[in-house]
N, C-alpha and C positions, 0 to 999 in steps of 0.2 A: 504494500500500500504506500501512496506519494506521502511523503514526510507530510505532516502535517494535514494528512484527510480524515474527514470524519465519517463514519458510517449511515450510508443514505437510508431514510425512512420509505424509500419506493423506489420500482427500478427507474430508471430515467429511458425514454424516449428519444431514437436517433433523428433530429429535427437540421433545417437550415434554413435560420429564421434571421432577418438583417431584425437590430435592433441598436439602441444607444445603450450608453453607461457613463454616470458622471461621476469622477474623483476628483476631488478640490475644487468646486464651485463650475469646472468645463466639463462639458458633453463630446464623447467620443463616438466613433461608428462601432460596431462588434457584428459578429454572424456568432448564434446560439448553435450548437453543434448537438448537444441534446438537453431535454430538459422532462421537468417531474412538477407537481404540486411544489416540493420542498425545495428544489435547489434546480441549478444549469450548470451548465458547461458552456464556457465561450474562448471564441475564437478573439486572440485584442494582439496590441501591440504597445504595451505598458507593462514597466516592472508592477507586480505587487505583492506583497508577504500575507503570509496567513494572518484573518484577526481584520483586515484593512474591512472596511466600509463602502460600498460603493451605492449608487442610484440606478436603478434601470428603467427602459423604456419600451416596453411593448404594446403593439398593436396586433388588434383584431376588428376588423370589418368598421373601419373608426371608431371602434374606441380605444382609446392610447388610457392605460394605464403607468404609473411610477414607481417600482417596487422597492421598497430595500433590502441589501443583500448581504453578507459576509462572505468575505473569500475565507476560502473552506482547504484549496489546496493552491498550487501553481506548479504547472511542468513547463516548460518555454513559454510560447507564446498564448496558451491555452491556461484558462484557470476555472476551477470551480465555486459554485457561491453557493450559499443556504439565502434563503429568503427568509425574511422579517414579517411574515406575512399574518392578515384577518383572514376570517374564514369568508371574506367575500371577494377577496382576492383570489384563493386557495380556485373558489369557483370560476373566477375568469382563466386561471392558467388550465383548467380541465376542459376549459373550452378551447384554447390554444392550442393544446395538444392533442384535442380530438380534431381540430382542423387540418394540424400537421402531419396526420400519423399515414 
């Protein structure tokens, strides 16, 4: 297991979804590579250490939701995050992922 990962609460979804992510107050581009209720995988091009914080951005059929996340692990250019999430969030990402699958 990657230094510093945690054990997912679900399997994750192999997804390729463009999406944003903001660290320190800027918005960046990312492609989700997979994702779950609880957590993703994305594709960046930014250091970041386990524990960091970041903002996401997804959409579905206009509506753009903001998630918060914690990065969970880092291998190169790929990192994974846990979500901060309600359970009315929880429901938009199972609508996400049944869009994407």
């Amino acid at each position: 297991m990657a230094e510093g990962a945690l054990q997912r609460d679900s399997r994750r979804v192999p997804v390729d979804i463009e999406a944003s992510y903001s660290f320190s107050g800027k918005w960046y581009p990312c492609v989700l590579h997979d994702l779950t209720t609880g957590g993703a995988g994305l594709k960046i091009n930014q250091f970041f250490v386990v524990g960091d914080t970041i903002r996401m951005r997804l959409t579905l059929e206009g509506d753009e939701r903001e998630l918060a996340a914690e990065v969970a692990n880092v291998s190169e250019n790929r990192i994974g995050v846990k979500f901060l999430t309600d359970p009315e969030t929880v429901g938009f990402l199972k609508a996400v992922i049944k869009a994407h699958k």
